[in-house]
C-alpha positions in Angstrom: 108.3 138.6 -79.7 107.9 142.2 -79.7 111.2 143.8 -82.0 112.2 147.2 -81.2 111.3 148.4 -84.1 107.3 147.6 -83.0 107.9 148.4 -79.6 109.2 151.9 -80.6 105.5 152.7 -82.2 103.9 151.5 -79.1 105.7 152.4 -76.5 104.7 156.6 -76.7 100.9 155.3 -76.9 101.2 153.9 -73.7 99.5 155.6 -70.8 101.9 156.8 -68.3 101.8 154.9 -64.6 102.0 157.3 -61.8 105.5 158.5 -60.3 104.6 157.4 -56.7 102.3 154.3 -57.4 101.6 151.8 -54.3 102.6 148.6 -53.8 105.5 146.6 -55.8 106.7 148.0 -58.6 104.3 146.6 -61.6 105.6 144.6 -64.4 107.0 145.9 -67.2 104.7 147.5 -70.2 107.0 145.8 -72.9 106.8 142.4 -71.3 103.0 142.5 -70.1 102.4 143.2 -74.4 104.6 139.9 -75.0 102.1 138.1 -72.3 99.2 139.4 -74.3 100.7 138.3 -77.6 101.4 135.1 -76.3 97.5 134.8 -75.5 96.8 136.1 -78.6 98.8 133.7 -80.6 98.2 130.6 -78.7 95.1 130.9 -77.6 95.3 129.7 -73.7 93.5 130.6 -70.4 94.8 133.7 -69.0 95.4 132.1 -65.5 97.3 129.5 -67.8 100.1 132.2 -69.0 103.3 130.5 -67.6 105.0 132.4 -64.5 108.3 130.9 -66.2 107.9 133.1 -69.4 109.0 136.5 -67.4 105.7 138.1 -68.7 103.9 138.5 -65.6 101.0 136.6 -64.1 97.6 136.0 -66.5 95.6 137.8 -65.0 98.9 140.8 -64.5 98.5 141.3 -68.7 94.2 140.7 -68.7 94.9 144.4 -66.4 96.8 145.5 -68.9 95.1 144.8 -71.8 91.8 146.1 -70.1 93.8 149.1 -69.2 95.3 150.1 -72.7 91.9 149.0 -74.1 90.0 152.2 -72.1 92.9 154.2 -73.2 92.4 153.2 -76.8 96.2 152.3 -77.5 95.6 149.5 -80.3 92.9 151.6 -82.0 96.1 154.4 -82.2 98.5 151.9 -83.4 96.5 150.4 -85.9 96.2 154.0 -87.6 100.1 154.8 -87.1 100.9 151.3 -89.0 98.0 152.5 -91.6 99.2 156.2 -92.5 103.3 154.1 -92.6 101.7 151.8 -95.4 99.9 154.7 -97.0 103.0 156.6 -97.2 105.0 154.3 -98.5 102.5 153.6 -101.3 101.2 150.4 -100.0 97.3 150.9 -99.6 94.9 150.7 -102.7 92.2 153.1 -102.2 90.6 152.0 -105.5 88.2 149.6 -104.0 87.9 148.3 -100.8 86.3 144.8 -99.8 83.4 143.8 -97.2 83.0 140.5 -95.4 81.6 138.6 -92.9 82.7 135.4 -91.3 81.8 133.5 -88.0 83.6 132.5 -84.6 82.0 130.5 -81.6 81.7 131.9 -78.5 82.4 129.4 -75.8 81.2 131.8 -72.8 78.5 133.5 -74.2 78.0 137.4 -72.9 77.0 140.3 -75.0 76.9 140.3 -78.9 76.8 136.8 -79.3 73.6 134.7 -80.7 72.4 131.5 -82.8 74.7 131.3 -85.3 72.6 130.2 -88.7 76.1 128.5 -90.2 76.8 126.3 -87.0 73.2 124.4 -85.6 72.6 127.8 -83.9 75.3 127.3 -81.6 76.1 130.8 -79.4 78.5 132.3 -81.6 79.8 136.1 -83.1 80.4 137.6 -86.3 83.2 139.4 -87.2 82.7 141.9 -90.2 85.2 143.3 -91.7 86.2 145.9 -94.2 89.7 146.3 -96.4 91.8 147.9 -98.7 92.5 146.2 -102.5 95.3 144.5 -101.4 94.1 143.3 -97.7 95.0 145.0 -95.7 92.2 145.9 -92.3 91.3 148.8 -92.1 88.3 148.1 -89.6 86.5 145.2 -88.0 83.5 145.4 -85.6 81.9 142.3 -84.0 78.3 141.5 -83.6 76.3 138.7 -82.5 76.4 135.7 -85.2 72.7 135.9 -86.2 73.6 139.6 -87.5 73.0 140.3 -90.6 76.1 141.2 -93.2 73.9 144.1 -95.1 73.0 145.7 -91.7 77.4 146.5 -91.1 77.9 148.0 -94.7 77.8 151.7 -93.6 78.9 151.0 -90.5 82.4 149.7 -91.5 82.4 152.2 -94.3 82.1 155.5 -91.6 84.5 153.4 -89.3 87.6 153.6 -91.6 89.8 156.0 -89.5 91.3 158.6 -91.4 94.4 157.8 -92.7 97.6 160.4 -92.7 100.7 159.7 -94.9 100.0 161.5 -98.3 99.9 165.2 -98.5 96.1 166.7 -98.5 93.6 165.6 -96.3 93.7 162.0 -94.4 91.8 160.0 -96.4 89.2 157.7 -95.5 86.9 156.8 -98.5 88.0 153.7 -101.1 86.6 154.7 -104.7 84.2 151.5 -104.8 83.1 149.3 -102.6 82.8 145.3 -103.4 80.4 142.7 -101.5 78.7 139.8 -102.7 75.2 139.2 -102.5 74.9 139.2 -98.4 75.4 143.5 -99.0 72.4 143.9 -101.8 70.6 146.6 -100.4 69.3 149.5 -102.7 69.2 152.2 -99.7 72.7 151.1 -99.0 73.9 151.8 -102.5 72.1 155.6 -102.2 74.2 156.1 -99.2 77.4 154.7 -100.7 76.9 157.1 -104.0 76.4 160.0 -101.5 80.0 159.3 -99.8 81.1 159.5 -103.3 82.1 155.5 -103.4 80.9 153.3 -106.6 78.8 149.8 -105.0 79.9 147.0 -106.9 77.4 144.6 -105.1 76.3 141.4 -106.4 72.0 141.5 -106.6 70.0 138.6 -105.4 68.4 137.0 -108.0 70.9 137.6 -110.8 73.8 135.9 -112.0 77.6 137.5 -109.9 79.2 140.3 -111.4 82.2 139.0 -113.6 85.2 138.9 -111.7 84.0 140.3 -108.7 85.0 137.0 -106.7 88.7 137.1 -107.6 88.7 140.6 -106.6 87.1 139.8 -102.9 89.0 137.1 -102.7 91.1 139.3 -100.6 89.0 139.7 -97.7 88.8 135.7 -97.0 92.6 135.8 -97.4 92.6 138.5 -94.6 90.3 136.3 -92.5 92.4 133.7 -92.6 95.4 136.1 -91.2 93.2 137.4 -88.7 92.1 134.1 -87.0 95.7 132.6 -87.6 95.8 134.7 -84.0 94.1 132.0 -82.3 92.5 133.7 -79.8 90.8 135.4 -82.3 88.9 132.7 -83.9 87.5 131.2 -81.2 85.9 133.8 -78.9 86.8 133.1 -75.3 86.0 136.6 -73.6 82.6 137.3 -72.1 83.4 141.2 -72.5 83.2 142.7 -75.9 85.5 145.3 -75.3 88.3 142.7 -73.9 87.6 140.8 -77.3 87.5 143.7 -79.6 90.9 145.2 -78.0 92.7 142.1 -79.2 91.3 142.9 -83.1 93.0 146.4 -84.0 96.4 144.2 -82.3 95.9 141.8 -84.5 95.2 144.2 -87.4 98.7 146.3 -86.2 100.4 143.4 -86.4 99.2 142.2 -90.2 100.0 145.8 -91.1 103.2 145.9 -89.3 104.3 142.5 -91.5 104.0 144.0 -94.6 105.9 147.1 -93.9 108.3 145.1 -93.0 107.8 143.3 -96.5 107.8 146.7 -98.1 110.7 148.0 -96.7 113.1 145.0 -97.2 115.4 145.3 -100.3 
């Protein structure tokens, strides 16, 4: 599941375990992230991870994960894979999309609420923003009864800066898209200030032509982010154990197409 090529980014972002560290030797880093991806992809109990896999026990990789979470290895990763695609020409910075789109949440625990799409069942939001061609550059999850409109600047000053071009990282698209869920006038006074155009639907008037086909991209990216099952159905009562699994997920969609970009 993990190639060598992926493990050879992530491996240096690991924190180091110490030389004289008590008890049994612990399991592997390499095969506690396979344990992780497995849960990721399949979307099963931690205490359900089968022994039989080599991975490690369940609750051996939920250590892990909460571990490399406090560390911030995923966040890192996420922004290696971004600067690779960058470098290689593979990030449009000419307009980036915003978008919003709700998960349950079976457990409960903080930022979840009513969510107004699903007879107010207890349920989270995941707002995300990305490049032209989809690919995420940031995701931050609030409760489902969050507002889109409120995330806009939020996801905007969370883009990390991304290396791979001479000059300065870069971390502003040229224009920003959203439909009518981002119409907010202070919003577009903020946007103009960070030097990015708002091409943003307003209530009350008709869409702005051919601004869905160009945001079609960020439901095509939703639907690649919660093809990690675990993902699209929150199980995790702890946001920070939820939102470690996003910028994995994101590495991983990033990793794929460098892959794609790099094959003859």
């Amino acid at each position: 599941m993990v190639d060598d090529e992926l493990w050879a980014l992530i491996e240096p972002l690991l924190p180091p375990w110490p030389e004289r560290s008590p008890g049994p030797r612990p399991v592997s880093d390499r095969l506690c992230l396979q344990g992780i991806l497995f849960v990721l992809y399949n979307d099963i109990a931690w205490q359900l991870l089968p022994l039989e896999l080599g991975f490690g026990s369940g609750q051996t990789c939920w250590r892990r994960l909460d571990r490399w979470q406090k560390e911030g290895v995923f966040d890192r990763l996420h922004r290696t894979l971004l600067a690779e695609l960058n470098a290689a020409g593979e990030l449009d910075w000419s307009r980036a999309c915003v978008d919003g789109s709700h998960i349950r949440a079976k457990k409960g625990g903080r930022h979840t609420g009513p969510s107004p799409v699903d007879r107010r069942k207890t349920g989270s939001r995941h707002h995300l923003i990305c490049d032209g061609r989809g690919t995420p550059l940031k995701v931050i999850t609030t409760a489902a009864n969050v507002n889109d409109v409120t995330l806009t600047l939020a996801l905007v000053d969370g883009v990390p800066p991304v290396a791979g071009r001479p000059g300065r990282p870069r971390r502003r698209p040229e224009a920003l898209l959203g439909d009518k869920g981002y119409d907010s006038n202070p919003n577009r006074e903020e946007l103009r200030k960070r030097r990015i155009l708002p091409v943003i639907s307003r209530k009350g008037c008709p869409n702005i032509k051919g601004l869905g086909k160009l945001r079609y991209v960020a439901e095509q990216t939703f639907a690649l982010l919660h093809h990690f099952k675990r993902l699209a159905v929150r199980w995790e009562r702890r946001t920070e154990l939820h939102d470690a699994l996003i910028p994995l997920a994101c590495s991983l969609i990033c990793y794929r197409r460098l892959k794609r970009a790099a094959a003859p």
